[in-house]
C-alpha positions as a Markdown table, in Angstrom:
| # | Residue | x | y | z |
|---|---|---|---|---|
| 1 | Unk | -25.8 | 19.7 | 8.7 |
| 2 | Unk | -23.8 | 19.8 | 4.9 |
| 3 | Unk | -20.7 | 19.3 | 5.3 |
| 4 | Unk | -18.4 | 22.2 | 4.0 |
| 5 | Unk | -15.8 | 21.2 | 1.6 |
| 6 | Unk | -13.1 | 22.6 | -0.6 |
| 7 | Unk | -10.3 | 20.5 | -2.3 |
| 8 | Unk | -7.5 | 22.8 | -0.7 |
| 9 | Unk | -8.4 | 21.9 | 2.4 |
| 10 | Unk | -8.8 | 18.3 | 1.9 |
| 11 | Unk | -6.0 | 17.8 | 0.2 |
| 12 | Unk | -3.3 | 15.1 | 0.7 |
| 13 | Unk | -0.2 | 13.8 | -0.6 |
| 14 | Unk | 1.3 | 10.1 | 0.6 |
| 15 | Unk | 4.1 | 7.7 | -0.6 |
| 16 | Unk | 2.6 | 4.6 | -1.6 |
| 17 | Unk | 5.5 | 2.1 | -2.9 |
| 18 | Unk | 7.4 | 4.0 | -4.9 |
| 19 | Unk | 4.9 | 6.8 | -6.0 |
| 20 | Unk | 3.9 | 9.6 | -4.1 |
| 21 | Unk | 0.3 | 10.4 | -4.6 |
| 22 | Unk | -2.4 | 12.6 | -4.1 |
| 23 | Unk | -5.5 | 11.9 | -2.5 |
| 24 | Unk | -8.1 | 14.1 | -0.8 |
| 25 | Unk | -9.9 | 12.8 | 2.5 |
| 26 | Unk | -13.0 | 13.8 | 3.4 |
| 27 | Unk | -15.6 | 12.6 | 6.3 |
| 28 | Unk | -15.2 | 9.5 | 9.1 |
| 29 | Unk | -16.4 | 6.3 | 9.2 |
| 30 | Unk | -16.1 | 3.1 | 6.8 |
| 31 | Unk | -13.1 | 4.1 | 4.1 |
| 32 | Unk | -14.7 | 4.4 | 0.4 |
| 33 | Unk | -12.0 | 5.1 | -1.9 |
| 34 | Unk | -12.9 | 6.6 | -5.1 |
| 35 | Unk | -10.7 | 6.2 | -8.2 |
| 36 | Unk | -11.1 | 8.4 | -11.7 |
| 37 | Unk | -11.3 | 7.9 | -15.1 |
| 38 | Unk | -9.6 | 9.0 | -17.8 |
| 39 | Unk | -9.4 | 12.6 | -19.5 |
| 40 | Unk | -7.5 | 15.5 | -19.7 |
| 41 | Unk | -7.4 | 17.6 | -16.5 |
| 42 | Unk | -9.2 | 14.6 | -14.9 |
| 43 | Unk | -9.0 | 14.1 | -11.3 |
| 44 | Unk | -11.1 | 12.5 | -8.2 |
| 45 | Unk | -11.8 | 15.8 | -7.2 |
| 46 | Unk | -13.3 | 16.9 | -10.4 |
| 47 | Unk | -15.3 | 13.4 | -10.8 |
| 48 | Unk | -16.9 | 13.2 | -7.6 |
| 49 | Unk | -16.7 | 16.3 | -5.4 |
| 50 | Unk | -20.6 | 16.6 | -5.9 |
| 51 | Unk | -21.0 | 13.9 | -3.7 |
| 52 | Unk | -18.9 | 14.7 | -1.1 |
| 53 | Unk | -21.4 | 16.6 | 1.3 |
| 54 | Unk | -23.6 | 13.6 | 1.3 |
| 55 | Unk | -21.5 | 11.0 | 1.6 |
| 56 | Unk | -19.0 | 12.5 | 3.7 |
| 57 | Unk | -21.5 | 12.5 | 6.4 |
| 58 | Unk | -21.6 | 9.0 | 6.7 |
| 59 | Unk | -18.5 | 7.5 | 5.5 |
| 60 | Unk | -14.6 | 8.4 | 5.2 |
| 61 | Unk | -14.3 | 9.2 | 1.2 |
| 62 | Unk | -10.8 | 9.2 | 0.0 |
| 63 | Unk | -10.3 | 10.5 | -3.5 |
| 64 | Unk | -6.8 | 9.2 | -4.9 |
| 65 | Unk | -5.7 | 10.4 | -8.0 |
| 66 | Unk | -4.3 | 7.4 | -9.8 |
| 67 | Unk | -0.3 | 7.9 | -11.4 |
| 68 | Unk | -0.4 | 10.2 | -13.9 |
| 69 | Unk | -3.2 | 12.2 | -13.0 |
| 70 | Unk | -4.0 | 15.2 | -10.8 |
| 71 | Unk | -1.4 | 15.3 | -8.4 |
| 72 | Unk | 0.1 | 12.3 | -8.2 |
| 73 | Unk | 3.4 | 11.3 | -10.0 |
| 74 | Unk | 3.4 | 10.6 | -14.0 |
| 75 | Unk | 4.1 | 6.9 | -14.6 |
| 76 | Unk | 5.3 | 5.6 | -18.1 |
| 77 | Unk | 3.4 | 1.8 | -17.8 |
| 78 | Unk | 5.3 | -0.7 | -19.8 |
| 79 | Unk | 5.2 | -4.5 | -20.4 |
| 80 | Unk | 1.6 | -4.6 | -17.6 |
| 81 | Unk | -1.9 | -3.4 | -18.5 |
| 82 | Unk | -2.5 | 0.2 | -17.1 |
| 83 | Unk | -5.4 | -1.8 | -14.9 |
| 84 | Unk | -2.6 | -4.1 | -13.3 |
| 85 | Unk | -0.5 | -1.0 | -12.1 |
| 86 | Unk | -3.2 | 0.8 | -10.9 |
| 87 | Unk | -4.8 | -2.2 | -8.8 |
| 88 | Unk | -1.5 | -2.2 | -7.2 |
| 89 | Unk | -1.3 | 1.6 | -6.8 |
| 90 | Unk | -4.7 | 1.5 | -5.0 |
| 91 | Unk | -3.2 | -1.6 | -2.9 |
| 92 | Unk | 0.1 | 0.3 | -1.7 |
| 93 | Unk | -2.3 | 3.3 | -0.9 |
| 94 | Unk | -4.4 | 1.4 | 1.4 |
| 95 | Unk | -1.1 | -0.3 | 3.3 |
| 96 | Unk | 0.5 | 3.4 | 3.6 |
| 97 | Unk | -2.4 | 4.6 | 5.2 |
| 98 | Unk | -3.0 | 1.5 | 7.7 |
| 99 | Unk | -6.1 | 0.7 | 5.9 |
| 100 | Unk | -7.2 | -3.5 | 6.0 |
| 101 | Unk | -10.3 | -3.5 | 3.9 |
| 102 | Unk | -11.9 | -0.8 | 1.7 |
| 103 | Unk | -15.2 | -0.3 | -0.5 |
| 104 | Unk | -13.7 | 0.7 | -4.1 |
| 105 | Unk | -15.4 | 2.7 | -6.4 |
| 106 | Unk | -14.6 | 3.1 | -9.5 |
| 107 | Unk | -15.4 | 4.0 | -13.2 |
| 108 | Unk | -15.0 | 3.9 | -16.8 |
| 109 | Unk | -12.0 | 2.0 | -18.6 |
| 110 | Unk | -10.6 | 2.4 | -14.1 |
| 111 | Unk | -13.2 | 0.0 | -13.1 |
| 112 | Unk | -11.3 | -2.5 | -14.2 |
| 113 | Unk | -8.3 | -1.3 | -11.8 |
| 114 | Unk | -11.2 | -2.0 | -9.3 |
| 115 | Unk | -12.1 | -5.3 | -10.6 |
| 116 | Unk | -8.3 | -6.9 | -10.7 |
| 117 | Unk | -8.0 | -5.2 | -7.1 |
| 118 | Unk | -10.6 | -7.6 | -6.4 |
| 119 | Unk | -9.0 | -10.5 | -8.3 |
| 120 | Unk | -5.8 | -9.8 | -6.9 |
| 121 | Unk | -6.4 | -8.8 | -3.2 |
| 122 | Unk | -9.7 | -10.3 | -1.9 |
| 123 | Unk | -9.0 | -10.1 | 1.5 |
| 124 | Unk | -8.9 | -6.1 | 1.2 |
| 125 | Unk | -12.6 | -5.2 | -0.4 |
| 126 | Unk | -15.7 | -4.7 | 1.3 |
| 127 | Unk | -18.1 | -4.3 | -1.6 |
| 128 | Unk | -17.3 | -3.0 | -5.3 |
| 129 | Unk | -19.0 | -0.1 | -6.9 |
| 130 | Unk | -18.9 | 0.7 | -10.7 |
| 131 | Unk | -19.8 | 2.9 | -12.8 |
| 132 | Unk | -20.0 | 3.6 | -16.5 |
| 133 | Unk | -18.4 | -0.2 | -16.7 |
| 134 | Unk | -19.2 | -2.9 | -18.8 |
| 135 | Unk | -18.1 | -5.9 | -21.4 |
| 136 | Unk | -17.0 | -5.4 | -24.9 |
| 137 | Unk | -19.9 | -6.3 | -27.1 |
| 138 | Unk | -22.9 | -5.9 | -30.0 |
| 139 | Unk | -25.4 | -3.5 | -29.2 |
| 140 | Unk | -28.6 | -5.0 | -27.9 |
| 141 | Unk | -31.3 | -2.2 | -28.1 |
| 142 | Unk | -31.0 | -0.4 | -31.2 |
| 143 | Unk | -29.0 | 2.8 | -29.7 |
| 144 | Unk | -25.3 | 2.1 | -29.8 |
| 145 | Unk | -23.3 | 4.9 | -28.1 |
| 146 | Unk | -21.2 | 7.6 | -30.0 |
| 147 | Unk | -18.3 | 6.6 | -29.2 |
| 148 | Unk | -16.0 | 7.6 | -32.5 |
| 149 | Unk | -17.4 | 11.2 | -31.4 |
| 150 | Unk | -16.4 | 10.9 | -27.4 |
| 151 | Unk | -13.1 | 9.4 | -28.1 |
| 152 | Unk | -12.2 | 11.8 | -30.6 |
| 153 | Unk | -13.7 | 15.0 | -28.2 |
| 154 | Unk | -11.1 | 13.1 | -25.1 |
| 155 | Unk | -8.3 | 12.9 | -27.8 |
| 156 | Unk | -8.4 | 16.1 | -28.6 |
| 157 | Unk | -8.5 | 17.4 | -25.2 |
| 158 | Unk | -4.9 | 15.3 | -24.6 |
| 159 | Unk | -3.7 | 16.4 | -27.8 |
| 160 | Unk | -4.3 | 20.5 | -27.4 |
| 161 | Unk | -5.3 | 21.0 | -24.4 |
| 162 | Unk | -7.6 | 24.5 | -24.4 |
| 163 | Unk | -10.8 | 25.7 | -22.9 |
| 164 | Unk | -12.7 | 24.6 | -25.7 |
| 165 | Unk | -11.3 | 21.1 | -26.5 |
| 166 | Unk | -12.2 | 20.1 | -22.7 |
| 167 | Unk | -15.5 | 21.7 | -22.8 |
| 168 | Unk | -15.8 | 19.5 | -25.6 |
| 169 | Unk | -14.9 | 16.5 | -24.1 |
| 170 | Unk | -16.8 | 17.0 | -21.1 |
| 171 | Unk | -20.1 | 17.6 | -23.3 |
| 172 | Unk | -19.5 | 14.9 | -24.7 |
| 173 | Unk | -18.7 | 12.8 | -21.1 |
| 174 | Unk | -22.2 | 14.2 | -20.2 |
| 175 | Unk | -25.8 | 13.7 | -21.2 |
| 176 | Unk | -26.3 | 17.9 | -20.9 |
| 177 | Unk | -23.4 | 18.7 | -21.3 |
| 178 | Unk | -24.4 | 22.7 | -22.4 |
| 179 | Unk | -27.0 | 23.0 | -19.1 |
| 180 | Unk | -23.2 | 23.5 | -17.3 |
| 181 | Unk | -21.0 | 26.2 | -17.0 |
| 182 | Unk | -17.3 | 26.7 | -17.4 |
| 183 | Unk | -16.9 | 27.4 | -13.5 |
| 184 | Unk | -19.5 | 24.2 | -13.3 |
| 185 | Unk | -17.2 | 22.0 | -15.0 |
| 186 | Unk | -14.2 | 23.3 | -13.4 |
| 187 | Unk | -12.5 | 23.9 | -17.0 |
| 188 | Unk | -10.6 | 26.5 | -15.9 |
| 189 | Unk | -8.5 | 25.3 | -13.0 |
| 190 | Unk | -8.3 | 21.6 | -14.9 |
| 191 | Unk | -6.8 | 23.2 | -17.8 |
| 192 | Unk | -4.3 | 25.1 | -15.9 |
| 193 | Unk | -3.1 | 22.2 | -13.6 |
| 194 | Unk | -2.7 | 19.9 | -17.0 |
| 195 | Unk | -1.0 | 22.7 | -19.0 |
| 196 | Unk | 1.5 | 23.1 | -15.4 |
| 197 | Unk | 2.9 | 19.5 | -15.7 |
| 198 | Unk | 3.5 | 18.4 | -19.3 |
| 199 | Unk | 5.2 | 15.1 | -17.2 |
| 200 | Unk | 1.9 | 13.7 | -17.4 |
| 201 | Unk | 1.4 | 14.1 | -20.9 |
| 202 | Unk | 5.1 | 13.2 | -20.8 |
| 203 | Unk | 4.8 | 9.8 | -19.3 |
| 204 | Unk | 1.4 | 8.9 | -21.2 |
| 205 | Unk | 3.0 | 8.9 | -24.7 |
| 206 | Unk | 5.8 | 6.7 | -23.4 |
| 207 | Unk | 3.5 | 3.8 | -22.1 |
| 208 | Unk | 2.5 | 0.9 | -23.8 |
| 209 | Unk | -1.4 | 0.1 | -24.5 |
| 210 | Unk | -1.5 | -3.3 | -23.1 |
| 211 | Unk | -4.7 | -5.3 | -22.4 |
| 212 | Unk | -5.1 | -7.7 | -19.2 |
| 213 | Unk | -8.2 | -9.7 | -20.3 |
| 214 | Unk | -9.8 | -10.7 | -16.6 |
| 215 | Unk | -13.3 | -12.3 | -18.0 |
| 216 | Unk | -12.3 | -15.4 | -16.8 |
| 217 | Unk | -11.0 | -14.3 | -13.3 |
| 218 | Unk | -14.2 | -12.5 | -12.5 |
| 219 | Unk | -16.2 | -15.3 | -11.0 |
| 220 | Unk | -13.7 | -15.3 | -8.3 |
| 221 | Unk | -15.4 | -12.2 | -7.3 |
| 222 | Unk | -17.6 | -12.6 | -4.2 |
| 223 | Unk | -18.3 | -9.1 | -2.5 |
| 224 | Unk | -21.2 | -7.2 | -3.3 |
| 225 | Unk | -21.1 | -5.4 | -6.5 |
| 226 | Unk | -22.8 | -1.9 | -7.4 |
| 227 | Unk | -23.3 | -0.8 | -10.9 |
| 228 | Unk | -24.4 | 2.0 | -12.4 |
| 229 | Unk | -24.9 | 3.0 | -15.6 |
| 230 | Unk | -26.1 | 6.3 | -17.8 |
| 231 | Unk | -28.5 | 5.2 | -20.5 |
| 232 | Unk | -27.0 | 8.3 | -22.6 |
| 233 | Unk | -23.3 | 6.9 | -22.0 |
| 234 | Unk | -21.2 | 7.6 | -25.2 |
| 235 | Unk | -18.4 | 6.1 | -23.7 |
| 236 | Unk | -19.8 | 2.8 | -22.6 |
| 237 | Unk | -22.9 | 0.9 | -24.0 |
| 238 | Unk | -25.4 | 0.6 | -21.5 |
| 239 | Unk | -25.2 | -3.1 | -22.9 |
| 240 | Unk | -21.8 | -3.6 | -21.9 |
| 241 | Unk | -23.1 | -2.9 | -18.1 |
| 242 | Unk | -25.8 | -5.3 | -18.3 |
| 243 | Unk | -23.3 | -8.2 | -19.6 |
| 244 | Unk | -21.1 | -7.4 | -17.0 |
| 245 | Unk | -23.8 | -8.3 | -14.3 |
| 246 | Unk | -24.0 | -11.7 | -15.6 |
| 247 | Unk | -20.2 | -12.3 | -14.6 |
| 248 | Unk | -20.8 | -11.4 | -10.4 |
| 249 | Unk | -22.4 | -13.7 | -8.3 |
| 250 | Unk | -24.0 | -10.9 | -6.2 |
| 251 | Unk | -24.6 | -7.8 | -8.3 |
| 252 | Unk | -27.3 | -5.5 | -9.1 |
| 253 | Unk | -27.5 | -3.0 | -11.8 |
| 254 | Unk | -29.1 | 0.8 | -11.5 |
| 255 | Unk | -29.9 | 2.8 | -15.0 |
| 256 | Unk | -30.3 | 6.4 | -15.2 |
| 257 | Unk | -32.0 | 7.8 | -17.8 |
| 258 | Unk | -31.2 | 11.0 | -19.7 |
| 259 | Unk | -27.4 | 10.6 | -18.2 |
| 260 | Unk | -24.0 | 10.2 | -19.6 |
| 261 | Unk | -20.7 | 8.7 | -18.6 |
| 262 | Unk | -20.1 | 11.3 | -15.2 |
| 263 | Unk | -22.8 | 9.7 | -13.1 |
| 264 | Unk | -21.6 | 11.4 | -10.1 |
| 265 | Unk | -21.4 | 14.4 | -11.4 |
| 266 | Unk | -24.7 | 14.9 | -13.3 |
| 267 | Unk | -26.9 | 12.9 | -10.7 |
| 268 | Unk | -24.6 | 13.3 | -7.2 |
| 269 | Unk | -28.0 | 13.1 | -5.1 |
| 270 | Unk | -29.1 | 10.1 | -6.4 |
| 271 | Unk | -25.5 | 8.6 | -7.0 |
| 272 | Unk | -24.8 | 9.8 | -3.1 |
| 273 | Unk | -28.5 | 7.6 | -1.8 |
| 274 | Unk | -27.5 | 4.3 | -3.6 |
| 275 | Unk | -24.0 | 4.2 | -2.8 |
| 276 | Unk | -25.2 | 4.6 | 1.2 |
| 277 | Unk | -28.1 | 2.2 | 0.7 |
| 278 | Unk | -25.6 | -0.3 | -0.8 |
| 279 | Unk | -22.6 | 0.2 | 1.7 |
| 280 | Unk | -25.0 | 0.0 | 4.7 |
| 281 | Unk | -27.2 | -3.0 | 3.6 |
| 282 | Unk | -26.6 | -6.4 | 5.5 |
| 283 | Unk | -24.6 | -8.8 | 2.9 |
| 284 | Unk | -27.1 | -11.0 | 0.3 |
């Protein structure tokens, strides 16, 4: 039997440290905690309700909006990397809720935040599973992403927010952008909860862009690690993923062709069957 979703009734709202933040919770059974990526109007909801009625069968999904998006409280991030406040966002989530030990799954310039969680709390993951991730680098293969274009599409978005600069930025997030529609994409209702709380907007032009470089911390990481990766990604270079495999001492990579930086979005059943595969698998 599907299970039935809809994000008003899944919604949730919690005080973790000194942030309250929104998170939906969907399903029983081993926590997964699902983190977003960036973008206008971006929240878990809109990045991975797709998946829910398959995974929520098996597993307890928790969606958390990170600060400063979707629901939760703006944050203005100075003199830390946005990564480092996050990881420890994620971290006074799990101790507000009574949860010991998580999977995290995470994405984009986020799947760092899911990386320095590791780094920083190892007694609290189960497994790791990223997506759209990777290493700085030269392109390998002769098809470097587009990534002035994408960057300029998500800027805009920021910038003026409208119906057409965020169906701009998500054709440019995804590898078919156009085979979507507006109600599809959930333009509508994402632009009208970004245009309710300027804060956000607010409290992202007040932080600082500061880097935590963790390429030398991440041998330390021992769990499982799942990536994925869209061969289409303008965002990330699919050669960026496959560096970033070389740096985990158990870690496998999966490539979808004909897909772009919302894996979970444009492929949810075939995101939905690895992620169980991988969470129920005995430990390498």
């Amino acid at each position: 039997m599907d299970v039935m979703l809809s994000e008003s009734e899944t919604s949730r709202f919690v005080q973790a440290g000194n942030l309250r933040l929104h998170y939906n919770d969907v399903g029983s059974g081993r926590p997964l905690i699902f983190c977003e990526g960036q973008g206008a109007g971006t929240s878990a909801w809109v990045v991975y309700h797709r998946v829910l009625p398959m995974l929520a069968k098996s597993f307890r999904c928790l969606l958390l909006d990170q600060p400063g998006y979707g629901k939760s409280d703006p944050v203005v991030v100075k003199g830390e990397s946005r990564s480092t406040m996050y990881a420890r966002s994620v971290r006074h989530f799990m101790d507000a809720l009574h949860i010991d030990k998580a999977t995290i799954v995470d994405m984009s310039f986020g799947a760092q935040t899911a990386q320095v969680f590791a780094i920083d709390n190892p007694d609290r993951v189960d497994r790791l599973i990223l997506h759209a991730s990777g290493v700085p680098g030269p392109t390998l293969f002769g098809h470097p992403p587009q990534s002035n274009f994408a960057f300029v599409a998500m800027n805009a978005a920021f910038a003026k927010p409208s119906l057409e600069t965020m169906r701009a930025m998500m054709h440019a997030f995804l590898f078919n952008g156009a085979s979507f529609s507006d109600e599809e994409l959930l333009l509508e209702s994402r632009l009208q909860s970004w245009l309710a709380r300027p804060e956000l907007e607010a409290a992202r032009k007040q932080s600082e862009s500061v880097q935590r470089d963790v390429s030398a911390e991440l041998g330390r990481i021992t769990q499982p690690v799942l990536q994925m990766h869209g061969r289409n990604d303008l965002i990330s270079s699919l050669e960026g993923a496959v560096r970033l495999l070389n740096y985990f001492s158990d870690s496998r990579l999966i490539i979808f062709n004909r897909c772009g930086h919302w894996i979970p979005f444009e492929r949810p059943g075939e995101f939905a069957r690895y992620v169980t595969e991988f969470v129920e698998r005995d430990s390498a």
